[in-house]
C-alpha positions in Angstrom: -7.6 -38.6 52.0 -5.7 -35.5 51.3 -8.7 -33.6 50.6 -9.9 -33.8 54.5 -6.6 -34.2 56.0 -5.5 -31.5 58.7 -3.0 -29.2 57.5 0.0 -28.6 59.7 1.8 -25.4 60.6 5.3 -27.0 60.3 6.7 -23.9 58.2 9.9 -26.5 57.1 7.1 -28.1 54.7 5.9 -24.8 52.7 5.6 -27.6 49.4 2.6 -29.0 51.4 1.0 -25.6 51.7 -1.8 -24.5 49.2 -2.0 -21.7 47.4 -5.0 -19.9 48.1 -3.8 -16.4 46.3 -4.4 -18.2 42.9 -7.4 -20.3 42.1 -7.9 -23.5 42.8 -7.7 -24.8 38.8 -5.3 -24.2 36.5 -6.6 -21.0 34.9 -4.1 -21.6 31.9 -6.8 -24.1 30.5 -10.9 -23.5 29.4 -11.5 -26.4 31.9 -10.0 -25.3 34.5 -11.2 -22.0 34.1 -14.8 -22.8 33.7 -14.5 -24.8 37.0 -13.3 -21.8 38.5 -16.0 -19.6 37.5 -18.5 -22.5 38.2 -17.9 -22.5 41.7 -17.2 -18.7 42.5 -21.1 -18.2 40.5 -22.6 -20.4 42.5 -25.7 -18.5 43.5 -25.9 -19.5 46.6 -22.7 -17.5 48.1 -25.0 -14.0 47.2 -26.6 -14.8 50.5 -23.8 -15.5 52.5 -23.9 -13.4 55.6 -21.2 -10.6 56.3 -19.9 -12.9 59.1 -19.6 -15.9 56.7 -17.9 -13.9 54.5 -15.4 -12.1 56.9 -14.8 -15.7 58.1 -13.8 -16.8 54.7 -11.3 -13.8 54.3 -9.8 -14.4 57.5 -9.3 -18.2 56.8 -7.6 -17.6 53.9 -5.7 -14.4 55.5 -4.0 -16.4 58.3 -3.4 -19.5 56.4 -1.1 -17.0 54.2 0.5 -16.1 57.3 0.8 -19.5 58.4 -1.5 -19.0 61.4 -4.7 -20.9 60.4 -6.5 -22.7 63.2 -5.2 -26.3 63.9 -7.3 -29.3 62.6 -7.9 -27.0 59.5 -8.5 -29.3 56.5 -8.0 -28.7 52.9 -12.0 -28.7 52.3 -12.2 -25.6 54.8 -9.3 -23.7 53.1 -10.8 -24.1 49.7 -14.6 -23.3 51.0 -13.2 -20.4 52.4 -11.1 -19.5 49.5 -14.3 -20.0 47.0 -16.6 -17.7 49.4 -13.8 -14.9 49.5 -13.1 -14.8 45.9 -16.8 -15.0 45.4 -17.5 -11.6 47.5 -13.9 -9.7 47.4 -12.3 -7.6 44.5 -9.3 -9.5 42.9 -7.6 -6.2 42.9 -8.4 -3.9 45.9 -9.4 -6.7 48.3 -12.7 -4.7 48.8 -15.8 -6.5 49.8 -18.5 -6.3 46.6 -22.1 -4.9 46.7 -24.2 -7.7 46.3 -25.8 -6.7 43.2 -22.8 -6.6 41.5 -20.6 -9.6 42.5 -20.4 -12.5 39.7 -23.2 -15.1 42.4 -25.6 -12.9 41.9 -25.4 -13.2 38.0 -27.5 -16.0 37.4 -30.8 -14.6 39.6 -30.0 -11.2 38.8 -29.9 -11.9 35.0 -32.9 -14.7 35.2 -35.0 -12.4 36.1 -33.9 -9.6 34.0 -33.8 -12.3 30.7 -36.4 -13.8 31.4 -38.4 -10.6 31.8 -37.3 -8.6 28.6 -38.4 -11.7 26.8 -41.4 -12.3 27.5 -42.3 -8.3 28.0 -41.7 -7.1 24.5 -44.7 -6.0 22.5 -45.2 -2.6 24.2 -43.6 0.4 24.5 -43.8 0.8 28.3 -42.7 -2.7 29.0 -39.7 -2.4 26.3 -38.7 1.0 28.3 -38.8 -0.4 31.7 -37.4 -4.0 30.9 -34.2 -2.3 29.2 -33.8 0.5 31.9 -33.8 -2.2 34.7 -31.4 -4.8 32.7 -28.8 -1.7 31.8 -29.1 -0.2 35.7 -28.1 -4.2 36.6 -25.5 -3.9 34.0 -23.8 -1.2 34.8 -23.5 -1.8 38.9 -21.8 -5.2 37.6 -19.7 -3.2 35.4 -18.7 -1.2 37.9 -18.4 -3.4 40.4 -16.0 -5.7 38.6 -13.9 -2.9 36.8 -10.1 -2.7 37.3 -9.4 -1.4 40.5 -6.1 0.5 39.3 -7.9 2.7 36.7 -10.2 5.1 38.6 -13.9 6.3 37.3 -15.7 9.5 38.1 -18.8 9.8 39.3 -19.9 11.8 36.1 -17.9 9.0 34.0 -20.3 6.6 35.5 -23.2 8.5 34.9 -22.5 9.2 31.3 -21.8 5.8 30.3 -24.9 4.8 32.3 -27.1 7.1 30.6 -25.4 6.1 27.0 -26.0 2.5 27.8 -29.7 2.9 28.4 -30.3 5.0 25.8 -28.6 2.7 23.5 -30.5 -0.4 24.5 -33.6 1.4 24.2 -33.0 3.0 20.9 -31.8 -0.3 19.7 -35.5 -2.2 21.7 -38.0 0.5 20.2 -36.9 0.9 16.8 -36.3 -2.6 16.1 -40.1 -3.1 17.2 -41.1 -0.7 15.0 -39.3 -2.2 12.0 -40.4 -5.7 12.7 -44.4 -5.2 13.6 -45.7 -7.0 10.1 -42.6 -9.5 10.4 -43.5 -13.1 11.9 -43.5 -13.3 15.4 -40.3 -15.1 15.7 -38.4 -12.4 14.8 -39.5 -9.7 17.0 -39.1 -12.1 19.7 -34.9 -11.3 19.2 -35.4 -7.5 19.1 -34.3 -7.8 23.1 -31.4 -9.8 22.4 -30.2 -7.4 19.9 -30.9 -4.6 22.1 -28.6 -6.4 25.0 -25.9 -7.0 22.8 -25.5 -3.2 21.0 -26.0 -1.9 24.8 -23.4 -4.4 26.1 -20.7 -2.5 23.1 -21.6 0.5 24.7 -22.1 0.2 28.3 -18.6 -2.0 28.9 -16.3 0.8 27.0 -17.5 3.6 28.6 -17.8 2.3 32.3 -14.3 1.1 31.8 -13.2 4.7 29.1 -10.3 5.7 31.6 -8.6 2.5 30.4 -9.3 3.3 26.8 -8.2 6.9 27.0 -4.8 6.3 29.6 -3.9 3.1 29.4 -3.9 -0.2 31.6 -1.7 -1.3 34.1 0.6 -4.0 32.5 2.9 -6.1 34.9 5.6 -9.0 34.2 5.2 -12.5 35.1 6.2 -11.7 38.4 3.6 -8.9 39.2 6.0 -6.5 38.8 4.3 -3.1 36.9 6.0 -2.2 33.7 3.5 0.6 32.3 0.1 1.2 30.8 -0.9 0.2 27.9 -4.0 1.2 25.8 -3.9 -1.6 23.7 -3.7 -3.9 26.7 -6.8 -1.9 27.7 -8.9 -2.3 24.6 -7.8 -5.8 24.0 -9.4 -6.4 27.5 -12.3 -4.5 27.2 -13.5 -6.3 23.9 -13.0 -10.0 25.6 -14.9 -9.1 28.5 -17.9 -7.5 25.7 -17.8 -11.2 23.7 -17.8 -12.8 27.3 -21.2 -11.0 28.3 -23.1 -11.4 25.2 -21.8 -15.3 24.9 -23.3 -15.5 28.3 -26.7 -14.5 26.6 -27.4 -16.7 23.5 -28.7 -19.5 24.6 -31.4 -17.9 26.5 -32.1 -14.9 24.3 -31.8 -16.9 20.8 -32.5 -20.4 22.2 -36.1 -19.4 23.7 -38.1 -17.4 21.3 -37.6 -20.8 19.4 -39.3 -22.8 22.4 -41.7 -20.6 22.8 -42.8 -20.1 19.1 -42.8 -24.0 19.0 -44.7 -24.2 22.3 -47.5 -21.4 21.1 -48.2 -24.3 18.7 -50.2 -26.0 21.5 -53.5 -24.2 22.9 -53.3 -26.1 26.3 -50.0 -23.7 26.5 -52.2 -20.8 24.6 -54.3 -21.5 27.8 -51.6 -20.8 30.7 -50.4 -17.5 29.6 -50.0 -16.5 33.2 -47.1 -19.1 33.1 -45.0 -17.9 30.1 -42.9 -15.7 32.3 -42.5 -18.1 35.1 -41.9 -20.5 32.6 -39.0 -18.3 30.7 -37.7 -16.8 34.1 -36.7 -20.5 35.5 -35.6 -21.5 31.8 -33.0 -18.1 31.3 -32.0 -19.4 35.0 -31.4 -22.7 33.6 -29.2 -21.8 31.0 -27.4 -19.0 32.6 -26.0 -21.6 35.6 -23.6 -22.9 32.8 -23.6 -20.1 30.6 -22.2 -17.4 33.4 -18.9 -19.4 34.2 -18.4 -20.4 30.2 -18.8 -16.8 29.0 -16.5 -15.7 32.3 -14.0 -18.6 31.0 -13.8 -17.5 27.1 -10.5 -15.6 27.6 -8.2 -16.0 31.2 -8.3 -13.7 33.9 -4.8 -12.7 33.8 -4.9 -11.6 29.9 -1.8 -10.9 28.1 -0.2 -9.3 25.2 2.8 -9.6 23.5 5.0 -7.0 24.0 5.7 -6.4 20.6 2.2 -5.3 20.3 2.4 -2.9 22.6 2.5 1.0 21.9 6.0 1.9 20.3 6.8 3.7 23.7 6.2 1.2 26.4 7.8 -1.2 24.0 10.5 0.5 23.6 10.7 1.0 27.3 10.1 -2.4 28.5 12.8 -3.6 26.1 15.5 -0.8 27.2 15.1 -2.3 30.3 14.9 -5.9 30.4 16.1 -6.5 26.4 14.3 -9.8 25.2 13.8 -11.1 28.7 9.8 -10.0 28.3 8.0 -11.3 25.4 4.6 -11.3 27.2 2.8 -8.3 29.4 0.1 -9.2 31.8 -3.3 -7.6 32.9 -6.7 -8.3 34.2 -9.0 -8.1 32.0 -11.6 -7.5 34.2 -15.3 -9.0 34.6 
């Protein structure tokens, strides 16, 4: 089969050769995509070892250079390719913190969901639930931002700090207002809090964008300019990608459990209602990770028409109506 066959080094045959620089799906497509995603959040690759991953990345290094280890099959190359892309920055080639690379998503934010969930009746709990899920937030944030557009410290702290704050001003006065409301409803105060601090947090960790402009290439890869509409476009697919990721367990859940409260044998068991919502979030946030990463493709574009009068007028002074379309990544 040509999935296990041993590639060959004959550089006369460069048709034969993969492509490991792009993925392995066609990312033009929400199928493809969301395959993609599914296998680069797997959450087993957060505990790859640094060998494992260094492996990977050279693998798929010397395979671009033609100088891959023979007997190498297809199966290796794209094993090796899904662990690198897993761990390294699309942009700078950097290897990721842990925390913050998209495999640990679904245990990081399990925990977190499944937490603020069932933790939400007291002040204390609300405060520490929300500081821990924005402190999560933010690394991935950073992590994952457009390696062209550089971020202060102090730019990371501020939007940090206006993150939290949101999220908790959102959590605590929400609770206040909906104490003599039925239980149901308070039971959605977190995800409300998680979506207002996700419109805050994203923008400001990624505000250099907003205030100068992303970088904007041809089809090619060739840079043409920045772009703040490029940037904001960006930015607000990534903010619809993060909540999406959310609503199943956040509005899915207080459902179940409301239902499930019903019962006194699960009355009974109360040590279990955040084991129980912990695994569920987890659940849900295997599928729900790669389909909110897949809402919108990597490589984002614009139409250069819609661009600011002058890079559009730059773009076209140049190349005339040979560019209808910029491209960008959107980011994580």
């Amino acid at each position: 089969m040509a999935e296990t066959e041993a590639m060959s080094n004959d550089s006369s045959s460069p048709s034969n050769r993969l492509d490991l620089g792009v993925p392995r799906w066609d990312q033009s497509t929400f199928t493809g995509r969301f395959k993609h995603f599914l296998n680069i959040t797997d959450m087993r690759l957060s505990v790859c070892s640094d060998k494992q991953l260094e492996d990977a990345k050279g693998l798929v290094t010397n395979y671009k250079l033609g100088l891959e280890p023979p007997g190498t099959t297809e199966e290796q190359l794209w094993h090796a390719q899904k662990v690198y892309m897993s761990a390294f920055h699309p942009d700078s080639g950097e290897k990721q913190n842990v925390i913050g690379r998209m495999s640990f998503q679904v245990p990081g934010g399990m925990i977190l969901t499944g937490c603020m969930l069932q933790f939400y009746k007291t002040v204390p709990a609300v405060v520490f639930w929300q500081w821990a899920n924005q402190s999560f937030n933010a690394l991935v944030n950073y992590t994952n931002r457009n390696a062209a557009s550089a971020i202060t410290n102090k730019q990371i702290g501020m939007s940090y700090v206006t993150a939290t704050s949101s999220a908790l001003v959102a959590a605590l006065s929400l609770n206040s207002l909906t104490k003599k409301a039925p239980p149901l409803v308070a039971r959605y105060v977190p995800f409300v809090a998680v979506a207002a601090a996700n419109c805050v947090n994203i923008p400001m960790m990624r505000q250099q964008e907003v205030l100068h402009g992303i970088t904007v290439y041809n089809e090619q890869g060739q840079e043409l300019g920045k772009s703040k509409k490029a940037a904001k476009k960006g930015i607000s697919q990534v903010v619809l990608s993060r909540i999406s990721m959310t609503v199943p367990g956040m509005c899915g859940l207080p459902i179940v459990m409301e239902r499930l409260l019903r019962y006194n044998w699960f009355r009974q068991v109360a040590w279990s209602h955040a084991i129980f919502q912990t695994a569920a979030c987890g659940a849900f946030l295997i599928f729900m990770v790669p389909f909110g990463c897949s809402l919108f493709p990597q490589k984002a574009s614009i139409a250069v028409a819609k661009l600011e009068p002058e890079l559009r007028d730059e773009i076209n002074s140049k190349y005339g109506d040979g560019i209808q379309k910029v491209y960008f990544n959107k980011g994580l």
